[in-house]
C-alpha positions as CSV (number, residue, x, y, z in Angstrom):
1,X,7.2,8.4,102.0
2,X,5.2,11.4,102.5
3,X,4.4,12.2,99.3
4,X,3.0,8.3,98.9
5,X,1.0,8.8,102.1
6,X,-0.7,12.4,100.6
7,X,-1.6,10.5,97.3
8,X,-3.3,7.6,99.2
9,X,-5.3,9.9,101.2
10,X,-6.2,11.8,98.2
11,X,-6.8,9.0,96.0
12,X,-9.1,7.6,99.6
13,X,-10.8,11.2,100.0
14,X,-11.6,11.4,96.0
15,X,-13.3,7.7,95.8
16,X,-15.3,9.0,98.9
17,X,-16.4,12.2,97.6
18,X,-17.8,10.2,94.3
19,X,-20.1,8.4,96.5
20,X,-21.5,11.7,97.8
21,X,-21.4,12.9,94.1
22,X,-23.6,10.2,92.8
23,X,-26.8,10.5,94.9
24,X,-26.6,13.8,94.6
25,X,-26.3,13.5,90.6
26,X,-29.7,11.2,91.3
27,X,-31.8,13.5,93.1
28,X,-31.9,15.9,90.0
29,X,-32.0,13.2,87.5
30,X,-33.3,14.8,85.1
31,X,-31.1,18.1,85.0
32,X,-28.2,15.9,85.1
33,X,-29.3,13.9,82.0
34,X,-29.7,17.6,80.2
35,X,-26.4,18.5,81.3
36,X,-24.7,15.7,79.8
37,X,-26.6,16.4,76.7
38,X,-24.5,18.9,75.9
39,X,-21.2,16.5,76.2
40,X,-22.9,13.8,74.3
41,X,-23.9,15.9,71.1
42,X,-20.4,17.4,71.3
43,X,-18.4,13.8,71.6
44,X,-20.7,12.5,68.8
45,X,-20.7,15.5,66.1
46,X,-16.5,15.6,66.6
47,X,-16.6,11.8,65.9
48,X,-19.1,11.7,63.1
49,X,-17.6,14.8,61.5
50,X,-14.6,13.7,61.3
51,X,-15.4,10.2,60.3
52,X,-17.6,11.9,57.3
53,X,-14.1,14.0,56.4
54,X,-12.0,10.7,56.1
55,X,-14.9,9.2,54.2
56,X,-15.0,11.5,51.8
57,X,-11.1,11.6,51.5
58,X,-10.4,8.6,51.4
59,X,-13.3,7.9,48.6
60,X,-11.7,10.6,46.5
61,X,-8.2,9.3,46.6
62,X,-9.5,6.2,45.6
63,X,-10.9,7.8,42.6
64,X,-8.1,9.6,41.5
65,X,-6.0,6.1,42.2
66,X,-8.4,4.5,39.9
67,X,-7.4,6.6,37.3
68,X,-4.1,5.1,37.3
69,X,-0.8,4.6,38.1
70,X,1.5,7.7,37.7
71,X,-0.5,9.2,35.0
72,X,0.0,12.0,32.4
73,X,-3.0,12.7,30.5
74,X,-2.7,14.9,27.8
75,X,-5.5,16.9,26.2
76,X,-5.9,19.2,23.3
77,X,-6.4,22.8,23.5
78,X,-10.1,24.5,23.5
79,X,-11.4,25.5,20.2
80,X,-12.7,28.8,19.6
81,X,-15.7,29.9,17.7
82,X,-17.9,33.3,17.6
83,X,-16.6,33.9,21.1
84,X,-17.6,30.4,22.5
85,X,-15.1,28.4,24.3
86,X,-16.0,24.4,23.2
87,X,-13.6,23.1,26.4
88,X,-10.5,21.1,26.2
89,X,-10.2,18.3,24.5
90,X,-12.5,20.1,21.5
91,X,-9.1,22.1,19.2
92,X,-7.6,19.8,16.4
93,X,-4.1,20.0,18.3
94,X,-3.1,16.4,18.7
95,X,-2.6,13.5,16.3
96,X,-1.4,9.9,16.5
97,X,1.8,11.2,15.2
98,X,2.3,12.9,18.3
99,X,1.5,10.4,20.3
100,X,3.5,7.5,18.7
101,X,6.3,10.3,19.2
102,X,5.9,10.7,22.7
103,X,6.2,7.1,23.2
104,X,8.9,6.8,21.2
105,X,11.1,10.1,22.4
106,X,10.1,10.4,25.8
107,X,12.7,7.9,27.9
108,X,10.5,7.6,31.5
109,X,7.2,6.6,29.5
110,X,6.2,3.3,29.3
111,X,2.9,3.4,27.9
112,X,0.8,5.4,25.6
113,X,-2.8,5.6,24.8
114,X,-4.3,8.0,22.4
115,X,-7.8,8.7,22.8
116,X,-11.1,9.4,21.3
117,X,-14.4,9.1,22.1
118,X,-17.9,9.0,21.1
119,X,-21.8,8.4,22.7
120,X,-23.5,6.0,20.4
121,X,-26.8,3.9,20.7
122,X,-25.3,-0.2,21.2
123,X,-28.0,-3.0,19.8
124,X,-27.3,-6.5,20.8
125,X,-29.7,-9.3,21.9
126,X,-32.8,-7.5,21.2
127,X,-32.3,-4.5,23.4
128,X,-30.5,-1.6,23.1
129,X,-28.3,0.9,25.5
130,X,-26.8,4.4,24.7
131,X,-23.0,4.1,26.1
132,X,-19.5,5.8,25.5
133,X,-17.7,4.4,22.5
134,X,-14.0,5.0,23.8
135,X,-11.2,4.7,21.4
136,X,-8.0,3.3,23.2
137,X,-4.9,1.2,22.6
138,X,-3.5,-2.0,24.0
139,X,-2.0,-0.2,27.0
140,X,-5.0,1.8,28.1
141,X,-5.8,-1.7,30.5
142,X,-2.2,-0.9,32.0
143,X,-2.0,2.6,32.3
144,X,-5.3,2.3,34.5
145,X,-4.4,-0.6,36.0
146,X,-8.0,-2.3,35.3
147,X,-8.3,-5.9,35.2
148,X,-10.7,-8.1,32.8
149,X,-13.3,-10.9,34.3
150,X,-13.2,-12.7,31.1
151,X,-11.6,-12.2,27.7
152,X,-8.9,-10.6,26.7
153,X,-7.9,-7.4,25.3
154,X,-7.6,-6.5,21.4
155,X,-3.6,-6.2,20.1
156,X,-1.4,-3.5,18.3
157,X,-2.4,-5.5,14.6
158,X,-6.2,-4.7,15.8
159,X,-5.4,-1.6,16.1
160,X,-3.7,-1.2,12.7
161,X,-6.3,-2.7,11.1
162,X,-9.2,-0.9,12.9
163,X,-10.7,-3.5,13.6
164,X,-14.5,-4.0,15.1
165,X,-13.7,-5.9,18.1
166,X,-14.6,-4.5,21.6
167,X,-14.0,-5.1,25.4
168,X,-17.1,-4.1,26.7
169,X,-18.2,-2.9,30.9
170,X,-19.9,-4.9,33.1
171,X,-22.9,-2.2,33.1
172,X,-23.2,-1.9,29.5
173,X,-23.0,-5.9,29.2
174,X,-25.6,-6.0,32.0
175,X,-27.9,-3.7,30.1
176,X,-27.5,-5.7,27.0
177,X,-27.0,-9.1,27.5
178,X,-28.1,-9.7,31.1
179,X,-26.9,-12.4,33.0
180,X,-25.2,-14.1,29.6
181,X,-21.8,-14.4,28.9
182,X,-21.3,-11.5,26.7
183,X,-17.6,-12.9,25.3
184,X,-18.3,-13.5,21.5
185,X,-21.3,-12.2,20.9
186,X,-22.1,-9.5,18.3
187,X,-22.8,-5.6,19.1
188,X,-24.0,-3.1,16.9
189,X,-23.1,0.5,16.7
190,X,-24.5,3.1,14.0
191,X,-24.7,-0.1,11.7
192,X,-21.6,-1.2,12.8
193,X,-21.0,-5.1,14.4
194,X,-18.7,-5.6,17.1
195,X,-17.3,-8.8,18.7
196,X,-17.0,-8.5,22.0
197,X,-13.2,-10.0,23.3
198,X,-13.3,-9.1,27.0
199,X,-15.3,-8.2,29.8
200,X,-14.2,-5.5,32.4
201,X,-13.9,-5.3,36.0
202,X,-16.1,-3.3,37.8
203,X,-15.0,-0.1,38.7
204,X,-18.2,2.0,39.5
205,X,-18.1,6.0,39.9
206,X,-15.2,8.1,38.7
207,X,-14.1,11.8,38.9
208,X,-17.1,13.6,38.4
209,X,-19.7,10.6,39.0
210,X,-19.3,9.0,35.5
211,X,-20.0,5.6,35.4
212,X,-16.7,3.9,34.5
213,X,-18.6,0.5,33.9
214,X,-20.9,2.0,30.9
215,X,-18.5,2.0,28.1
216,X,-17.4,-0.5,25.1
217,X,-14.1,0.1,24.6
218,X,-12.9,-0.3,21.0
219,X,-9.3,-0.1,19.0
220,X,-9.0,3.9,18.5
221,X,-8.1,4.0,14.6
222,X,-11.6,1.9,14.7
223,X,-13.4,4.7,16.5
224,X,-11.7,7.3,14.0
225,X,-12.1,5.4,10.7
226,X,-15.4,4.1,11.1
227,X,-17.3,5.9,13.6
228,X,-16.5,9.3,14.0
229,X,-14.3,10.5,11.1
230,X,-11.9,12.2,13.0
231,X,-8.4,13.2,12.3
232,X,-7.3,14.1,15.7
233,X,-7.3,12.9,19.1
234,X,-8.8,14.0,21.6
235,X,-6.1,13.3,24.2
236,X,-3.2,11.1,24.9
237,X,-3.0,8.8,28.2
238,X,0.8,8.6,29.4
239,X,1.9,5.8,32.2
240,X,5.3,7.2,33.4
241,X,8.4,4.4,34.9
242,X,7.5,5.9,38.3
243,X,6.5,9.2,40.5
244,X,9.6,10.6,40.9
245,X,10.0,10.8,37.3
246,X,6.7,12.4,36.8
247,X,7.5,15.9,36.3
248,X,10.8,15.3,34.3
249,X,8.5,13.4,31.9
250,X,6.2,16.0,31.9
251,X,8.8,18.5,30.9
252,X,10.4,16.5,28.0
253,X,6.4,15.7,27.0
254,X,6.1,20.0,26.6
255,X,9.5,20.7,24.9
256,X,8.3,17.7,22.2
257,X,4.9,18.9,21.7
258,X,5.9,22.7,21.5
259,X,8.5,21.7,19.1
260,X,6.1,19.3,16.3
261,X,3.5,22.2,16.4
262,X,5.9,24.8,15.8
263,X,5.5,26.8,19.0
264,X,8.1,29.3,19.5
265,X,8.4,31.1,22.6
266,X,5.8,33.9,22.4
267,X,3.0,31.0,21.7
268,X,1.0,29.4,24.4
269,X,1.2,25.8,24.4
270,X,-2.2,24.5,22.1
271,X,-2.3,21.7,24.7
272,X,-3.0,20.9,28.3
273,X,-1.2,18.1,30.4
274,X,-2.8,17.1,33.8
275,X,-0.7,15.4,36.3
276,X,-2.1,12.8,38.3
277,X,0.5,13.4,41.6
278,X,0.0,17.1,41.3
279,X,-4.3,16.0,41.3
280,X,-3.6,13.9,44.2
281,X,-1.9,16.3,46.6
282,X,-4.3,18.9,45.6
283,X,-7.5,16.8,46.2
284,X,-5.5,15.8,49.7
285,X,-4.9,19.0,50.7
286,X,-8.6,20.0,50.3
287,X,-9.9,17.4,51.4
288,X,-7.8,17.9,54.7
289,X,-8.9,21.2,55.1
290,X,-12.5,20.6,55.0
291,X,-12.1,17.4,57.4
292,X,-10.5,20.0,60.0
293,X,-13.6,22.6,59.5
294,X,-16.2,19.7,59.9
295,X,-13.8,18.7,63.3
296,X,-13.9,22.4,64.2
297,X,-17.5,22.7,64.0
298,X,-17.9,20.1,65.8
299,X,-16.0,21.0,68.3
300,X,-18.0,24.0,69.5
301,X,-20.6,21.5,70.3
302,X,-18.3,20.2,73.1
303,X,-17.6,24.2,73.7
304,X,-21.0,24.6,74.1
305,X,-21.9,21.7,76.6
306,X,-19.3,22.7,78.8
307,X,-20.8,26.0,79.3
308,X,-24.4,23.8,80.5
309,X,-21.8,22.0,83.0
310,X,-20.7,25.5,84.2
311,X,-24.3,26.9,84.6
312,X,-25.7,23.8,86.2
313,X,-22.7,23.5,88.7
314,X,-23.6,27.2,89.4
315,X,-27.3,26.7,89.9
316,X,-26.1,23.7,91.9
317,X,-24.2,25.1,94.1
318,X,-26.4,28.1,95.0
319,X,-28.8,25.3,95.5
320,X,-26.9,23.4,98.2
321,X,-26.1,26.4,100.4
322,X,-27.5,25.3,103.4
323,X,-25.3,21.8,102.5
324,X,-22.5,23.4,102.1
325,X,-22.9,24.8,105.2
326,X,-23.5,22.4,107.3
327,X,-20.3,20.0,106.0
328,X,-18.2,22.6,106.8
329,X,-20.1,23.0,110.1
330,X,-19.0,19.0,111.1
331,X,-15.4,20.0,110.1
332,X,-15.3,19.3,106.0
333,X,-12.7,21.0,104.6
334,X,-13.2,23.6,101.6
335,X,-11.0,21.3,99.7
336,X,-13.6,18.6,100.3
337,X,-16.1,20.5,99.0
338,X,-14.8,21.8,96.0
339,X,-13.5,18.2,95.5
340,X,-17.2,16.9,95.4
341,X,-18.7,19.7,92.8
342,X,-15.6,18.5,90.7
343,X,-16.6,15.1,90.8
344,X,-20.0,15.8,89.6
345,X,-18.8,17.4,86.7
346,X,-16.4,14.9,86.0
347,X,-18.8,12.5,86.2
348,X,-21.1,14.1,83.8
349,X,-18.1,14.8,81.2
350,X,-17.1,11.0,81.8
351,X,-21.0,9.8,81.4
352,X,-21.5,12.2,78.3
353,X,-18.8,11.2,77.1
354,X,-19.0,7.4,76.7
355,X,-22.6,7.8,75.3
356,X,-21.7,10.3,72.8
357,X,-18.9,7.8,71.5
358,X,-21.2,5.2,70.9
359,X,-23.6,7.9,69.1
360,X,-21.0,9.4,66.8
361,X,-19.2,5.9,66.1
362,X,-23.2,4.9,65.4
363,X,-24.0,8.2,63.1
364,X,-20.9,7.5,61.3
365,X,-22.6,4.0,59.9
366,X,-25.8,5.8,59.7
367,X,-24.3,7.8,57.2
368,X,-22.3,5.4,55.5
369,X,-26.0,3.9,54.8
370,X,-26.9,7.0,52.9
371,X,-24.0,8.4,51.6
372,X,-22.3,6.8,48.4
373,X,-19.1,6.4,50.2
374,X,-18.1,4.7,53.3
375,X,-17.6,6.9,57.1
376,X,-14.2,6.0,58.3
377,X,-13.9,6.7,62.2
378,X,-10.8,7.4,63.2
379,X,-9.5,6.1,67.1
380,X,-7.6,9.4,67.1
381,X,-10.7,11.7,67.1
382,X,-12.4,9.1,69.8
383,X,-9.4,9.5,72.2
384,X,-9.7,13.1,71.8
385,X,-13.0,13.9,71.5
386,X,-13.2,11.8,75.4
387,X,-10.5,13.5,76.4
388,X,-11.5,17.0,75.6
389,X,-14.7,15.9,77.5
390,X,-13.2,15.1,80.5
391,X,-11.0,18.3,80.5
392,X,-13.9,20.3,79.3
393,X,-15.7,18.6,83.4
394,X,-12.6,20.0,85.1
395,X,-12.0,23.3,83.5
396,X,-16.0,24.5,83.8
């Protein structure tokens, strides 16, 4: 009972004091607002910061998701010439053998796309576009999990047959055939028509910034037969049955590889497999780290605006001397006292605060505006960004 009675008198005695606080906040307007600078800059970089970190995240798991579901993609080794490296993908190491082989040996895969590529100028309907050529088979669409708006994608006999059909990108079919229906209409490449049989969903940037969206993709026996010339691939798309099967397929892919090129066990392997998962928790666990800098910057902000709390209470204090004197001259107790300076600052945390949520919530979109990917705040780093505020108005 006396414990209830000491928190309603405190509870009374607080709600008091704030009343005393707030004129006294009033009468030095102006240092207050600077004060709560401090606090608002603080609450708002924390928020923003962070919001930029999940942004960015979040927009690069997105990417690597668009590359596909549980993905192996193999690529040949680097060629070597004069002492000049010519980057993976450029050594005659892979064939269709191997990659019919793969399919066929390897139990957890359930698709398979060889690939090639090429950049070619595409002629159709009086204009012309330079574009990626990409050589794929009838699974690539699965193993990326991309969708067509229209049309349909070319079959296993196309592909034996090489034959010059395409399924082109919605910014290569905007280029060159504007706001017509490109589905059955004629493309040209080095001399070369091409009937268009689907139309595919926009994707937008990839990893790196490529354009996903300029590209004609075409049966790759076409692309080798008739374009290029080439006798080897490039590299090999894998879709595995699932992600905890990833590695074990990625294993079995090695052992098959090392074994049709002959690689005994003092050889390096003359290939390189990339592993989507392995991608993903790497990307995530940069990306985490750099969203806890940009917090812990931030965060200083907040260090810094509860030192300007500190100093102004100081100056305030030394200020009101002759008011402090004279309460406890009509019988205020110290605790009184020292109960008002805290609601001050507490007030100023609280004010500061509030306005730097709604600042950092609004940077976040103001970045969003600018920035090719979207902020995403995050309630968490509001809660604690306030709270640190307030604590930051009692500690000082």
């Amino acid at each position: 009972m006396n414990m209830l009675t000491s928190l309603q008198n405190l509870l009374i005695q607080s709600w008091q004091t704030l009343f005393i606080a707030l004129p006294a906040l009033r009468r030095n307007l102006m240092r207050s607002l600077l004060t709560a600078l401090g606090i608002i800059i603080g609450v708002a970089s924390v928020i923003a910061m962070v919001a930029v970190g999940n942004g960015a995240q979040s927009s690069i798991q997105a990417q690597v998701s668009a590359l596909g579901e549980n993905l192996l993609t193999i690529f040949a080794g680097s060629s070597r010439s004069g002492g000049v490296n010519s980057g993976l993908g450029s050594a005659s190491t892979i064939t269709i053998a191997d990659a019919e082989a793969i399919g066929r040996e390897v139990r957890d895969v359930v698709g398979v796309s060889p690939e090639v590529s090429t950049t070619a100028q595409a002629i159709a309907n009086g204009r012309n576009w330079s574009t990626s050529i990409v050589g794929e088979s009838p699974d690539y669409l699965k193993i990326r999990n991309w969708k067509l708006t229209d049309g349909s994608m070319f079959t296993d006999r196309e592909v034996r047959s090489a034959a010059r059909v395409a399924v082109i990108g919605s910014k290569t079919a905007l280029e060159l055939f504007g706001p017509l229906n490109p589905i059955g209409q004629s493309v040209r490449v080095k001399n070369i028509p091409f009937v268009i049989i689907g139309l595919l969903e926009s994707k937008g940037s990839g990893m790196g910034g490529q354009n996903q969206d300029d590209r004609l993709i075409v049966p790759y026996t076409t692309v080798m037969k008739r374009l290029t010339g080439d006798r080897f691939l490039r590299s090999v798309n894998v879709q595995v049955a699932g992600s905890d099967r990833m590695e074990v397929a990625q294993q079995q892919i090695t052992a098959l590889l090392r074994q049709r090129h002959g690689l005994t066990a003092g050889h390096d392997d003359d290939f390189n497999i990339f592993n989507q998962k392995d991608i993903a928790e790497t990307v995530t666990s940069i990306t985490g780290i750099i969203k806890l800098l940009l917090g812990a910057i931030a965060g200083i902000s907040l260090l810094v605006g509860g030192i300007g709390i500190m100093n102004i209470m100081l100056v305030s204090v030394t200020e009101r001397t002759r008011e402090i004197g004279l309460r406890m001259a009509v019988g205020a107790q110290p605790f009184a006292i020292k109960l008002q300076f805290l609601m001050e600052a507490v007030t100023l945390s609280l004010l500061g605060g509030l306005v730097g949520v709604l600042f950092g919530i609004g940077m976040a979109r103001l970045v969003g505006v600018f920035a090719n990917f979207k902020a995403v705040v995050d309630v968490s780093s509001i809660l604690i960004a306030f709270a640190v505020s307030c604590a930051i108005g009692v500690f000082f």
